[in-house]
N, CA and C atoms of all chains as a GROMACS GRO file, in nm:
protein
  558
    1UNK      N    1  -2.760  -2.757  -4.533
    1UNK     CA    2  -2.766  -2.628  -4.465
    1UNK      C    3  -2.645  -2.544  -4.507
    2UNK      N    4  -2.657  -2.414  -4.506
    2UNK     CA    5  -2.523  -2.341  -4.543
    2UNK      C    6  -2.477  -2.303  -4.474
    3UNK      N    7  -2.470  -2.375  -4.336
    3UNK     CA    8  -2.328  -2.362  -4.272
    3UNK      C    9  -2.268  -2.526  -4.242
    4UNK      N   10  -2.316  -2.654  -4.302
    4UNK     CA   11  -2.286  -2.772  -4.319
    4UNK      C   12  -2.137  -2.744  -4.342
    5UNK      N   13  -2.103  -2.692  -4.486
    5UNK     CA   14  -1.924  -2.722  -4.526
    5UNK      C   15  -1.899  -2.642  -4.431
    6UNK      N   16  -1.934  -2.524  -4.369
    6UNK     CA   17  -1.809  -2.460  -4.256
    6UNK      C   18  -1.807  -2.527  -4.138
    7UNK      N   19  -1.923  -2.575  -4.094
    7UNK     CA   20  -1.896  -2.663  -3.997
    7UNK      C   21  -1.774  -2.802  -3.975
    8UNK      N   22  -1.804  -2.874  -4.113
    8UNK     CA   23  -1.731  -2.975  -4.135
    8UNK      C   24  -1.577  -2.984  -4.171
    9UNK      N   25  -1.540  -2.818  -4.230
    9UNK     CA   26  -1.419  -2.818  -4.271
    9UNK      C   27  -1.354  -2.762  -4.100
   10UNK      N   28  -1.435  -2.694  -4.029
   10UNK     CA   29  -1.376  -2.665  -3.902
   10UNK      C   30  -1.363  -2.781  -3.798
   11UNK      N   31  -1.414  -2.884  -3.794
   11UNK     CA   32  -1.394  -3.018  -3.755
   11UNK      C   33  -1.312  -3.078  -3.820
   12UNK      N   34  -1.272  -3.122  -3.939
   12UNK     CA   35  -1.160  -3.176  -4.035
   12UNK      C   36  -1.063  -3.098  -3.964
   13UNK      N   37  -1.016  -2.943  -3.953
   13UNK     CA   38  -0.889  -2.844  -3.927
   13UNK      C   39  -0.884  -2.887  -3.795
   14UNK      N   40  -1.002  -2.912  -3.677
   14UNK     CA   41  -0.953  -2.937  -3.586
   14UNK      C   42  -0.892  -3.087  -3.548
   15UNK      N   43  -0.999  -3.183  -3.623
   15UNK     CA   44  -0.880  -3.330  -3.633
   15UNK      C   45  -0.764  -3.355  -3.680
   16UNK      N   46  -0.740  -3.233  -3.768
   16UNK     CA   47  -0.600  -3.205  -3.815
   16UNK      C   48  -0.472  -3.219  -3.678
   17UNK      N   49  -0.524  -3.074  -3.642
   17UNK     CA   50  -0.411  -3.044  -3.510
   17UNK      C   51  -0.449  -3.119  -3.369
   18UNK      N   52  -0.550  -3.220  -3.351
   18UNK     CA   53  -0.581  -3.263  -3.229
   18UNK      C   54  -0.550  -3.417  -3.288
   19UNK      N   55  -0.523  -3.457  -3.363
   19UNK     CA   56  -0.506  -3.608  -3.414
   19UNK      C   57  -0.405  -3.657  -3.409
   20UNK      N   58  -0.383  -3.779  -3.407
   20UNK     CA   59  -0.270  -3.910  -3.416
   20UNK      C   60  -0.276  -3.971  -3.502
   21UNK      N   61  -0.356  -3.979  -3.598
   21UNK     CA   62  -0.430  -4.056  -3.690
   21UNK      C   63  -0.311  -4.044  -3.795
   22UNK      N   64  -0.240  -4.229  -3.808
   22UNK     CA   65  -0.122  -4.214  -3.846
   22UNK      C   66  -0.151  -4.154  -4.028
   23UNK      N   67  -0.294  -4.163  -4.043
   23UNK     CA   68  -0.320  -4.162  -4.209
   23UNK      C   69  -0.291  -4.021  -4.256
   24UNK      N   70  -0.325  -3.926  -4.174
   24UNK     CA   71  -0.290  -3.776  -4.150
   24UNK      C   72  -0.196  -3.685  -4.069
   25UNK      N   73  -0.145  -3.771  -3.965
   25UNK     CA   74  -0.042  -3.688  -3.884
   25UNK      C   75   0.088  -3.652  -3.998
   26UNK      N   76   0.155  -3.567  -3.937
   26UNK     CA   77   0.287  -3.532  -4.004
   26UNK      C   78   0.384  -3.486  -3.855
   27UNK      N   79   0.532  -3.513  -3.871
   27UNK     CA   80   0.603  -3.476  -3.801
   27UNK      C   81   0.631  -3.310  -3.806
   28UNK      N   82   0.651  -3.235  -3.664
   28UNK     CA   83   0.659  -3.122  -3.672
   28UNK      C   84   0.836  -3.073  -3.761
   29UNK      N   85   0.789  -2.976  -3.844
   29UNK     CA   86   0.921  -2.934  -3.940
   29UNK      C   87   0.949  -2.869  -3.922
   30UNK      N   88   1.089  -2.859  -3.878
   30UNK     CA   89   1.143  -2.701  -3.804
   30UNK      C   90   1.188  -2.624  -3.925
   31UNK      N   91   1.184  -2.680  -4.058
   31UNK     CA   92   1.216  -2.552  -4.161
   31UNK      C   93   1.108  -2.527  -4.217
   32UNK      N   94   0.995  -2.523  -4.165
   32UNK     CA   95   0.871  -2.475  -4.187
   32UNK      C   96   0.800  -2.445  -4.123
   33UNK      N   97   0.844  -2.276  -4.026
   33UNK     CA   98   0.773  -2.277  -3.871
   33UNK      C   99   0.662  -2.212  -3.902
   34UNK      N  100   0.548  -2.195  -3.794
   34UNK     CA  101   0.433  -2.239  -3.833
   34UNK      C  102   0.386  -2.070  -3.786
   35UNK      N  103   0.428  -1.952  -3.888
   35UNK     CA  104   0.457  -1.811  -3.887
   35UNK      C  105   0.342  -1.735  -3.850
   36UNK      N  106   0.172  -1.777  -3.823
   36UNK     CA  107   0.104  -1.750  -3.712
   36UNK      C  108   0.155  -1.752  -3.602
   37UNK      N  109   0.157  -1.820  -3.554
   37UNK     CA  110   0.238  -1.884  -3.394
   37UNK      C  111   0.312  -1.781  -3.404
   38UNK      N  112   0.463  -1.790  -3.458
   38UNK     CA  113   0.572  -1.724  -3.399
   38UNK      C  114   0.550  -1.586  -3.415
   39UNK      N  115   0.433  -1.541  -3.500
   39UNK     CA  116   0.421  -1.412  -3.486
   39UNK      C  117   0.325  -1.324  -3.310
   40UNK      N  118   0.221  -1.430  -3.331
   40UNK     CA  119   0.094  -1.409  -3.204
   40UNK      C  120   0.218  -1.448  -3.081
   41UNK      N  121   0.349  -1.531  -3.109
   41UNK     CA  122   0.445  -1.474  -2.946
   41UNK      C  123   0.522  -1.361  -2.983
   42UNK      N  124   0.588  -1.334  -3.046
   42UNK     CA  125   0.662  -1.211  -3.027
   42UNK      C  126   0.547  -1.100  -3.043
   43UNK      N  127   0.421  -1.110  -3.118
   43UNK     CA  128   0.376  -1.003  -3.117
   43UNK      C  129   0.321  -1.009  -2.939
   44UNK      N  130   0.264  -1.062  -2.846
   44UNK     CA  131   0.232  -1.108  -2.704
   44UNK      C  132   0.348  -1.059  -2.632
   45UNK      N  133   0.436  -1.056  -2.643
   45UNK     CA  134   0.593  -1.029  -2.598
   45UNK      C  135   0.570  -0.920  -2.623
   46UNK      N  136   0.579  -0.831  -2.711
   46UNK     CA  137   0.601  -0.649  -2.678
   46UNK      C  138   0.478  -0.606  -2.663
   47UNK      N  139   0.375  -0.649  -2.683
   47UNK     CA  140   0.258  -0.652  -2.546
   47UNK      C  141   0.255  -0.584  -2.453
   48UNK      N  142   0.340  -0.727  -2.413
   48UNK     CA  143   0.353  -0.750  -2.245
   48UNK      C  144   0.452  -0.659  -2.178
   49UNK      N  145   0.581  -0.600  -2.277
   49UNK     CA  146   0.653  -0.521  -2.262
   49UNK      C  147   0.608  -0.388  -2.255
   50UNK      N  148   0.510  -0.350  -2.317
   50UNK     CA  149   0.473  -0.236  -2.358
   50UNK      C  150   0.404  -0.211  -2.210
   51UNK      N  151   0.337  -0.294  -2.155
   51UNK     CA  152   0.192  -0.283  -2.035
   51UNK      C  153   0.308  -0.294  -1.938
   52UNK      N  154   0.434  -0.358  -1.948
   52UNK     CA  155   0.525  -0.379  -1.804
   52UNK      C  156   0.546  -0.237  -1.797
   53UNK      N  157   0.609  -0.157  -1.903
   53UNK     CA  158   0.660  -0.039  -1.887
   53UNK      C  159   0.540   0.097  -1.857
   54UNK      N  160   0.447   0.078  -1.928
   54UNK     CA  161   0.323   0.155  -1.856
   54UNK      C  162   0.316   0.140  -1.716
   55UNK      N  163   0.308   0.019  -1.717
   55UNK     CA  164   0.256  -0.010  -1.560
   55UNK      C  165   0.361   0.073  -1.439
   56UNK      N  166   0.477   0.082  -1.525
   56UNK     CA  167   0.589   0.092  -1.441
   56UNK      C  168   0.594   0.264  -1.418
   57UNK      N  169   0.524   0.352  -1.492
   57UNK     CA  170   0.557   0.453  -1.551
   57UNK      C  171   0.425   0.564  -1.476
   58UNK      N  172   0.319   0.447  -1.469
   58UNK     CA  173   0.210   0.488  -1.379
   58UNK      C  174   0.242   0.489  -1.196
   59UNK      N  175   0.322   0.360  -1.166
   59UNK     CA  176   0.308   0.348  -1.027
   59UNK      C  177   0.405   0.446  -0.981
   60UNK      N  178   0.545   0.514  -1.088
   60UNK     CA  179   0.652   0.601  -1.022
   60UNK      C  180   0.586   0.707  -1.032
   61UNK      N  181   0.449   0.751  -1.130
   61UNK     CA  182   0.396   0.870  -1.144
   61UNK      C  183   0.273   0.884  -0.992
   62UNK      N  184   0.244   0.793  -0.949
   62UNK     CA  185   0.156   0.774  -0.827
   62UNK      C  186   0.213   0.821  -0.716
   63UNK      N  187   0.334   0.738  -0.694
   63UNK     CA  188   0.443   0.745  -0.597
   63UNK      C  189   0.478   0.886  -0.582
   64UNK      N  190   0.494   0.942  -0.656
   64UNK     CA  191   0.548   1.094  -0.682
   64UNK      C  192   0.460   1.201  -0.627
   65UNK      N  193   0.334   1.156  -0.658
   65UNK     CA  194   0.217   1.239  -0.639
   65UNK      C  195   0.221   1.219  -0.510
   66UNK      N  196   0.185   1.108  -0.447
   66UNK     CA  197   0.112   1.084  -0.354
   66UNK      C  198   0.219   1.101  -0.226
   67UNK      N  199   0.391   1.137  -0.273
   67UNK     CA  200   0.485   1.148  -0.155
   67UNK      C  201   0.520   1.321  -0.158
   68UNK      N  202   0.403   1.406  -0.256
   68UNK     CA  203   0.474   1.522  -0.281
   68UNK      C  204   0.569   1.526  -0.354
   69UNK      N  205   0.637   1.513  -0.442
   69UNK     CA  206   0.809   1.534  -0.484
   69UNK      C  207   0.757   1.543  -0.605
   70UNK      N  208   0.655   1.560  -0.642
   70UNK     CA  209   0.688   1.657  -0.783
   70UNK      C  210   0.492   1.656  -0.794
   71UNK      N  211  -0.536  -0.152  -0.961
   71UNK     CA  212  -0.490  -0.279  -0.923
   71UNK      C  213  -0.553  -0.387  -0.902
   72UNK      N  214  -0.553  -0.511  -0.912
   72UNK     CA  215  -0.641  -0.626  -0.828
   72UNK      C  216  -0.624  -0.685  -0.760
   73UNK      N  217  -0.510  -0.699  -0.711
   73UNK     CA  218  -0.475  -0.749  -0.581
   73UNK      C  219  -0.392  -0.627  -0.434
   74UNK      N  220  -0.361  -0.524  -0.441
   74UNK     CA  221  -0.279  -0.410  -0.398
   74UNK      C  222  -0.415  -0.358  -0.397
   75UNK      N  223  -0.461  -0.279  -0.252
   75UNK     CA  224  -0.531  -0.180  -0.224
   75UNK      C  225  -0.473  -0.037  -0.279
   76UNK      N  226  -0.527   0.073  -0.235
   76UNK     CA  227  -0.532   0.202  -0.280
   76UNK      C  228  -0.392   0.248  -0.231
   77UNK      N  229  -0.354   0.262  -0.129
   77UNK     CA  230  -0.292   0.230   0.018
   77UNK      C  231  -0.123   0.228  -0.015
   78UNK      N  232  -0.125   0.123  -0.126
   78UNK     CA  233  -0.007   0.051  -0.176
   78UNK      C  234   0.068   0.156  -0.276
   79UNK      N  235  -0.025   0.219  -0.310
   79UNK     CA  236   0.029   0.333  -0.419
   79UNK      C  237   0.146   0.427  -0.369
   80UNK      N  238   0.116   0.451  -0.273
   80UNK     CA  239   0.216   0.525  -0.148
   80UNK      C  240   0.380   0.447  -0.163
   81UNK      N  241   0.378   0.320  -0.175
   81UNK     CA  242   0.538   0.294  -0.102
   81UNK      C  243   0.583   0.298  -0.295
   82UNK      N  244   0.742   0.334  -0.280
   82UNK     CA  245   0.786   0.314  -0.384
   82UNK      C  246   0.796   0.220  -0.492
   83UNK      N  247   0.772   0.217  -0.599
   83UNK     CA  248   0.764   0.102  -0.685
   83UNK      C  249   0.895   0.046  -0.706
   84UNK      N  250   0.890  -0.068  -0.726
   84UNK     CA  251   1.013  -0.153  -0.785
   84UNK      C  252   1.081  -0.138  -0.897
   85UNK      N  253   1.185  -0.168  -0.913
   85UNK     CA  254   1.231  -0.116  -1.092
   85UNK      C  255   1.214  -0.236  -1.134
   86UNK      N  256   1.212  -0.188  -1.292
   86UNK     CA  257   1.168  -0.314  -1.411
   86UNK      C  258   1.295  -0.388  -1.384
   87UNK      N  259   1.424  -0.338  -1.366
   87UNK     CA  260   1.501  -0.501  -1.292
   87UNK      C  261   1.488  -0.507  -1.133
   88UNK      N  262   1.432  -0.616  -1.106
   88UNK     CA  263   1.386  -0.626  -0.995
   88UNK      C  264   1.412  -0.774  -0.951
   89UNK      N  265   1.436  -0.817  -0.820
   89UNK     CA  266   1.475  -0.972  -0.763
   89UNK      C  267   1.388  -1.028  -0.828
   90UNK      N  268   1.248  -1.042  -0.843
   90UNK     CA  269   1.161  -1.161  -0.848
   90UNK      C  270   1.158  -1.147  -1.010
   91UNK      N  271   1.158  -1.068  -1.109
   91UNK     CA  272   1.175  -1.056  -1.187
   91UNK      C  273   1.253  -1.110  -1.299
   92UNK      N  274   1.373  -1.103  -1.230
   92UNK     CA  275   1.464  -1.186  -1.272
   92UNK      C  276   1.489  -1.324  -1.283
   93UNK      N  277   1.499  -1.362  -1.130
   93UNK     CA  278   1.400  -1.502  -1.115
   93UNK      C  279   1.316  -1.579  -1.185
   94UNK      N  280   1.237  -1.491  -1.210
   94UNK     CA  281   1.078  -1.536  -1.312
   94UNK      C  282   1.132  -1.599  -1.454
   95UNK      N  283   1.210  -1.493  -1.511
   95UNK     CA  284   1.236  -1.500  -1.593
   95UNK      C  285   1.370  -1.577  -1.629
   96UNK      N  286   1.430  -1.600  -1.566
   96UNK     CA  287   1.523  -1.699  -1.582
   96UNK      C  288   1.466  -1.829  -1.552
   97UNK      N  289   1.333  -1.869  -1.502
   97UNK     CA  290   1.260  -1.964  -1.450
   97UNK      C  291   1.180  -2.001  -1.588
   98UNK      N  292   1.177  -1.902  -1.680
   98UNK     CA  293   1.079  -1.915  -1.785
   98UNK      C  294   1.221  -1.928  -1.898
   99UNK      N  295   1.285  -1.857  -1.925
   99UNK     CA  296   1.423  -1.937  -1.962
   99UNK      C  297   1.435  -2.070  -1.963
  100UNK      N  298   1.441  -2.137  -1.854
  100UNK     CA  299   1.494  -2.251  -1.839
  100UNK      C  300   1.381  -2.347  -1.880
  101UNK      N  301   1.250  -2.294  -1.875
  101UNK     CA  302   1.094  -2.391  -1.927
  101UNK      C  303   1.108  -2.410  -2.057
  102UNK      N  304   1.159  -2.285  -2.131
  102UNK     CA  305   1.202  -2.299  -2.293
  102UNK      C  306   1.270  -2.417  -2.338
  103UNK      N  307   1.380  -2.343  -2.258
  103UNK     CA  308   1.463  -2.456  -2.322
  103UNK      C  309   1.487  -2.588  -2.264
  104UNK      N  310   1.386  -2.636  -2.123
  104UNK     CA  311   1.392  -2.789  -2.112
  104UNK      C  312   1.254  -2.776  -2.217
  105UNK      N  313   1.184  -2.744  -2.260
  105UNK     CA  314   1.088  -2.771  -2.369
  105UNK      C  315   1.138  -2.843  -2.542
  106UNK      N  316   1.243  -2.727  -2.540
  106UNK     CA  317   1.353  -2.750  -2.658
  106UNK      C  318   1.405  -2.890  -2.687
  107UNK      N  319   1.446  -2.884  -2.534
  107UNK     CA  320   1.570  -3.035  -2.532
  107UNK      C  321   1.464  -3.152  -2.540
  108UNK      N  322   1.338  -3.168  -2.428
  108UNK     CA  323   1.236  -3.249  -2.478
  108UNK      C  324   1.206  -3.271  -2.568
  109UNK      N  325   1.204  -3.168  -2.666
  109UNK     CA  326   1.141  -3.216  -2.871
  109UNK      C  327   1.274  -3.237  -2.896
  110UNK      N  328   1.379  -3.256  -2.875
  110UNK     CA  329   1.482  -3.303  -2.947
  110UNK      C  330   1.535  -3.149  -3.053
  111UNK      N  331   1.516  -3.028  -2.963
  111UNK     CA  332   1.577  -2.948  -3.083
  111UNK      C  333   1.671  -2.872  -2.968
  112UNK      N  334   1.744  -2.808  -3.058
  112UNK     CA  335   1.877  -2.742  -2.977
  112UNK      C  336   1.822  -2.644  -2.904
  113UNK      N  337   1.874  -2.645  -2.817
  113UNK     CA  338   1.788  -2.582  -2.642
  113UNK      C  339   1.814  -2.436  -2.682
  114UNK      N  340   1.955  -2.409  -2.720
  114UNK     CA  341   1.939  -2.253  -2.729
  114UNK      C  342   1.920  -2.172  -2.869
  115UNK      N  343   1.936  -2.232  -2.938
  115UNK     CA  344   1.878  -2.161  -3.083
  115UNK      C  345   1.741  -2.192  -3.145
  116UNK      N  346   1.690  -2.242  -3.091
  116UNK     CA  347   1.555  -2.316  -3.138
  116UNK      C  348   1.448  -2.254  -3.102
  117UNK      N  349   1.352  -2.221  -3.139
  117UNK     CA  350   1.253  -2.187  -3.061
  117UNK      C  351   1.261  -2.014  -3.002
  118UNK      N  352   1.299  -1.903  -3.034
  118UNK     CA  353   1.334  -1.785  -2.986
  118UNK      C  354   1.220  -1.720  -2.926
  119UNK      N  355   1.128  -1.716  -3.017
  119UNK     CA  356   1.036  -1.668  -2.995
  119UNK      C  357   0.959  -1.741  -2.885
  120UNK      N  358   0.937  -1.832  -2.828
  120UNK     CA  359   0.917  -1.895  -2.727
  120UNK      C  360   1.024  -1.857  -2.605
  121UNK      N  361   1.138  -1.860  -2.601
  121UNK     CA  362   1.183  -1.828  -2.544
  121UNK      C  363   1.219  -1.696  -2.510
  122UNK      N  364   1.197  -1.601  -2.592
  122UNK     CA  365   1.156  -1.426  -2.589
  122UNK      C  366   1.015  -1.425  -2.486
  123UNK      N  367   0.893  -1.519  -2.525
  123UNK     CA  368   0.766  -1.476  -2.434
  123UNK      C  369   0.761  -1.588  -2.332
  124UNK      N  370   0.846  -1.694  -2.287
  124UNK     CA  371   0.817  -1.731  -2.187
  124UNK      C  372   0.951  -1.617  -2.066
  125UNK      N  373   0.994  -1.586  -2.084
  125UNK     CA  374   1.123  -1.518  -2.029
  125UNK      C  375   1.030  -1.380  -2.000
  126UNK      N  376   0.952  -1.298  -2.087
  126UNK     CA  377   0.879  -1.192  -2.107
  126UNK      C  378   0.726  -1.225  -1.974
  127UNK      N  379   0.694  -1.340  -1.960
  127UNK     CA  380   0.584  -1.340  -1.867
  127UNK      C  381   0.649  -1.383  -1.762
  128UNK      N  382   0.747  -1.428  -1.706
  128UNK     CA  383   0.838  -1.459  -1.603
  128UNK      C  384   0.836  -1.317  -1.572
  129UNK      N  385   0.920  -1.221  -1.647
  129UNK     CA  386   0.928  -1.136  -1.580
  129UNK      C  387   0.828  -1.027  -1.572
  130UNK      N  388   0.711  -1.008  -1.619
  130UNK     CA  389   0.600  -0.922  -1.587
  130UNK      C  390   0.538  -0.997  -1.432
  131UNK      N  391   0.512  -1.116  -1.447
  131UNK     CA  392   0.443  -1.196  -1.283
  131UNK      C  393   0.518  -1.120  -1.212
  132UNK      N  394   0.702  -1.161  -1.214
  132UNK     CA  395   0.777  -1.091  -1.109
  132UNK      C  396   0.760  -0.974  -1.056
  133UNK      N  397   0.753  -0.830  -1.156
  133UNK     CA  398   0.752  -0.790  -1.111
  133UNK      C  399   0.602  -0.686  -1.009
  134UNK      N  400   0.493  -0.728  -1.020
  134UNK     CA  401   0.405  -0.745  -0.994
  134UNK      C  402   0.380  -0.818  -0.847
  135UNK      N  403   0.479  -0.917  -0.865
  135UNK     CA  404   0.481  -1.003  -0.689
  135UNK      C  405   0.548  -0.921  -0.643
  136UNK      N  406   0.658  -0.864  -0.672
  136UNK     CA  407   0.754  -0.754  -0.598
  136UNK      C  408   0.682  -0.640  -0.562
  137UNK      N  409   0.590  -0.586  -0.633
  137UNK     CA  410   0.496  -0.518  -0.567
  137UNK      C  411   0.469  -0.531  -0.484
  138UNK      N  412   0.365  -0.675  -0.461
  138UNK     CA  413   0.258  -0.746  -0.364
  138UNK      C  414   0.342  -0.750  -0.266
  139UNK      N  415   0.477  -0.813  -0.241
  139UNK     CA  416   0.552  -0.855  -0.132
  139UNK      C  417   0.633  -0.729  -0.072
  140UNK      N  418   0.642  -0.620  -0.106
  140UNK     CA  419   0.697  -0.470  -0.064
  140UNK      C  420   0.552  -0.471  -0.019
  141UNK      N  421   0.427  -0.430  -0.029
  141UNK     CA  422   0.356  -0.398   0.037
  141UNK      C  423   0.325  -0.449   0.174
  142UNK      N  424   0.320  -0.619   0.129
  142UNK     CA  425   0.277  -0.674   0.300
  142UNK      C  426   0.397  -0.682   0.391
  143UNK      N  427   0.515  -0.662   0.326
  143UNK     CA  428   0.596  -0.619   0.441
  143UNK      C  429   0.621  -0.456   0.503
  144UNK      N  430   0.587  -0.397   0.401
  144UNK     CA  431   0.557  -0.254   0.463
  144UNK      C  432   0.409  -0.281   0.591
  145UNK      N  433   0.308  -0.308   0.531
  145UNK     CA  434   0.194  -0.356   0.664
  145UNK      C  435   0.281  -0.408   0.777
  146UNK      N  436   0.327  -0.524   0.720
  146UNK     CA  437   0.388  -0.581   0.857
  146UNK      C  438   0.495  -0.507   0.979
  147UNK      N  439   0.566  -0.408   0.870
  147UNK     CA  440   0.684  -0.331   0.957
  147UNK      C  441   0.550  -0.206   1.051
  148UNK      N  442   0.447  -0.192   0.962
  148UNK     CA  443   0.385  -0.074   1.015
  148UNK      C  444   0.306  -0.150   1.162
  149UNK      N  445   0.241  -0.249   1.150
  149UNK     CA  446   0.214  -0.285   1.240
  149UNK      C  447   0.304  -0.313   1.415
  150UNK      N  448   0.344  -0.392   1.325
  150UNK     CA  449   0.529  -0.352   1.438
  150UNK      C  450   0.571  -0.247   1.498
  151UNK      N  451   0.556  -0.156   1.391
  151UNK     CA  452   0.566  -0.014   1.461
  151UNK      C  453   0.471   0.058   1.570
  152UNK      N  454   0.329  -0.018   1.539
  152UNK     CA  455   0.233   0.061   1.590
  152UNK      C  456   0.236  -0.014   1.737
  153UNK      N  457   0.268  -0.134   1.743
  153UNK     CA  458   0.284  -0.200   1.906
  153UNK      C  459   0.362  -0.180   1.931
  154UNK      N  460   0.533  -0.151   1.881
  154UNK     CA  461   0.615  -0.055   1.936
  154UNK      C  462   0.552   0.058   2.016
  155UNK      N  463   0.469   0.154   1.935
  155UNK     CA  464   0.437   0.271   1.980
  155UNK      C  465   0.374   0.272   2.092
  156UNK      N  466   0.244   0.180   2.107
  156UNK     CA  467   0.181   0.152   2.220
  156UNK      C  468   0.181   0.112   2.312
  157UNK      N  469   0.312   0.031   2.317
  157UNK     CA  470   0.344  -0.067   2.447
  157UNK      C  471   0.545  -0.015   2.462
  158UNK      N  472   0.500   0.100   2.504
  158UNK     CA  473   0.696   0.157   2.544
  158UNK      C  474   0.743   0.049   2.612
  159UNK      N  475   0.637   0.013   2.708
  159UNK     CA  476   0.726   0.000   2.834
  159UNK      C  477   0.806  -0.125   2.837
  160UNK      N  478   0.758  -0.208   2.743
  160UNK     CA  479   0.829  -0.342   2.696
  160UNK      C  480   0.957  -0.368   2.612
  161UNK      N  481   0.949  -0.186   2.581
  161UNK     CA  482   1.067  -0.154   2.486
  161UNK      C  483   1.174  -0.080   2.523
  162UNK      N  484   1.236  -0.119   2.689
  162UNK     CA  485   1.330   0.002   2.716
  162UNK      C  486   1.430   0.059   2.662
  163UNK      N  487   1.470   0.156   2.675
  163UNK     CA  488   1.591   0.264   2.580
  163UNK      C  489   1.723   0.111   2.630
  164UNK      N  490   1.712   0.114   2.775
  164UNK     CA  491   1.866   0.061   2.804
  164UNK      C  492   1.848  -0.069   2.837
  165UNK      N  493   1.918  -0.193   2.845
  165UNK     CA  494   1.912  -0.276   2.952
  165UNK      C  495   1.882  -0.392   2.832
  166UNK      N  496   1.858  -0.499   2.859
  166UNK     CA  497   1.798  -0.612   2.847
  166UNK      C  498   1.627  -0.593   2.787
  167UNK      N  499   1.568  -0.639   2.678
  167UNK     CA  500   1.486  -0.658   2.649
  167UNK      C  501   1.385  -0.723   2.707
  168UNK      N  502   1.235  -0.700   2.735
  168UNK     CA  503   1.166  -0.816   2.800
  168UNK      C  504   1.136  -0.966   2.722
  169UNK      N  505   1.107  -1.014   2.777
  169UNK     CA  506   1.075  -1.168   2.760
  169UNK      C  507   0.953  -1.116   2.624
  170UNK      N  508   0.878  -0.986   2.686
  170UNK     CA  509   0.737  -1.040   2.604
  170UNK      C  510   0.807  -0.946   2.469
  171UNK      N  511   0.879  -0.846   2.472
  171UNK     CA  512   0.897  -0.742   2.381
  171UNK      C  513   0.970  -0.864   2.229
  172UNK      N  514   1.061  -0.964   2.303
  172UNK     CA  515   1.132  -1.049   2.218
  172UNK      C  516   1.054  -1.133   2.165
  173UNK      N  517   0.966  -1.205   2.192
  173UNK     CA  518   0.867  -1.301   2.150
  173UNK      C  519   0.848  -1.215   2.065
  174UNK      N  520   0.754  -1.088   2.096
  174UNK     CA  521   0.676  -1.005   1.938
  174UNK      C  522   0.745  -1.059   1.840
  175UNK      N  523   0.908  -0.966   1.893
  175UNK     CA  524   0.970  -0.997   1.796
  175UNK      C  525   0.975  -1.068   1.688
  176UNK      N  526   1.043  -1.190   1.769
  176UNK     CA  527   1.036  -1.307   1.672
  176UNK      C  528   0.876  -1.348   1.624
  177UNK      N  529   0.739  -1.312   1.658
  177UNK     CA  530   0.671  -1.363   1.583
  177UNK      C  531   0.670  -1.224   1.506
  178UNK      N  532   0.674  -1.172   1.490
  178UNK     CA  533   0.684  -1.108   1.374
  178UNK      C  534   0.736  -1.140   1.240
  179UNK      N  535   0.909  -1.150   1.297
  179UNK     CA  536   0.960  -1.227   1.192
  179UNK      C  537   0.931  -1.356   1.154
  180UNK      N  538   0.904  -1.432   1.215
  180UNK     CA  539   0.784  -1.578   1.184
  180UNK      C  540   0.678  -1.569   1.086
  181UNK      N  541   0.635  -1.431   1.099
  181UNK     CA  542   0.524  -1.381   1.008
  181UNK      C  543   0.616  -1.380   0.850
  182UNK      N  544   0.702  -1.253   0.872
  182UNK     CA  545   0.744  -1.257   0.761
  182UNK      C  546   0.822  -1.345   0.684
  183UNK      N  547   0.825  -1.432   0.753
  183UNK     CA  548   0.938  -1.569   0.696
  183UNK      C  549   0.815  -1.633   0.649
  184UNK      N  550   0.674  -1.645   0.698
  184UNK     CA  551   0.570  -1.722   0.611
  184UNK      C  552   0.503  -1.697   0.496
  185UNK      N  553   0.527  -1.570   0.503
  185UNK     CA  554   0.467  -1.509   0.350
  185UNK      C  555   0.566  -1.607   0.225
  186UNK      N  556   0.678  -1.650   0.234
  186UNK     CA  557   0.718  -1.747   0.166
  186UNK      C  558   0.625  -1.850   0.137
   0.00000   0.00000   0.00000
């Protein structure tokens, strides 16, 4: 079927990172960080910064409205 | 909002440094880096970026609960207020407080000591 190899190579990638299997494991290498990851957190981080400060920017603009003062 | 009614919009918002906030995030700080010391890597240089977004969702929860918890104590003071309003007579200007005016009291503050 032609989705057989995508299936199978996506099962292989996932026994990769879900395995113990001393024939394939490797120890994690900190001079080889794993630059998906550290990107999907810092990119998640100014995110989250970005929506804190909206959020923050909406409720003083509510506040304002809703007490009269501007 | 999803948890804060309409209602809530009214009392002043918290600033982005805020008690629980801080908290949070020094709480998510410290998850980093006992995470760090668990893998055997140096607690404070290791791992930044982990420790940039666990510190970063510490303090967004925070300040969000600081919301939630300014509001139900605003309810709670308003309510307080409103059996103040209704029941003077338990509340005299001079003298000694009644028996029943002090109980409120304290369950009131009972209340607000449980929101903990």
């Amino acid at each position: 079927s032609p989705y057989g190899s995508l299936l199978s190579s996506l099962l292989f990638s996932l026994l990769l990172v879900f395995s113990r299997n001393s024939f394939i494991a490797s120890k994690p290498d900190p001079s080889k960080p794993n630059m998906l990851r550290v990107g999907l957190a810092f990119g998640s981080t100014a995110v989250l910064w970005a929506l804190l400060f909206k959020q923050h920017r909406t409720d003083v603009h509510e506040y304002k409205t809703r007490n009269g003062l501007e | 909002m999803g948890l804060l009614p309409d209602e809530a919009k009214v009392l002043p918002p918290p600033g982005i440094v805020n008690r629980n906030s801080v908290w949070f995030g020094l709480c998510g700080w410290a998850t980093a880096m006992l995470h760090n010391s668990l893998n055997r890597r140096p607690a404070l240089k290791a791992g930044l970026h982990r420790q940039a977004l666990f510190i970063t969702v510490g303090w967004f929860i925070g300040y969000h609960l600081t919301k939630f918890e300014n509001y139900k104590y605003a309810t709670l003071d308003r309510d307080m207020s409103e059996y103040i309003r209704l029941h003077p007579e338990e509340f005299p200007d001079k003298g000694n407080s009644t028996w029943k005016s002090s109980r409120i009291r304290v369950l009131i503050s009972v209340l607000r000591f449980s929101l903990y």
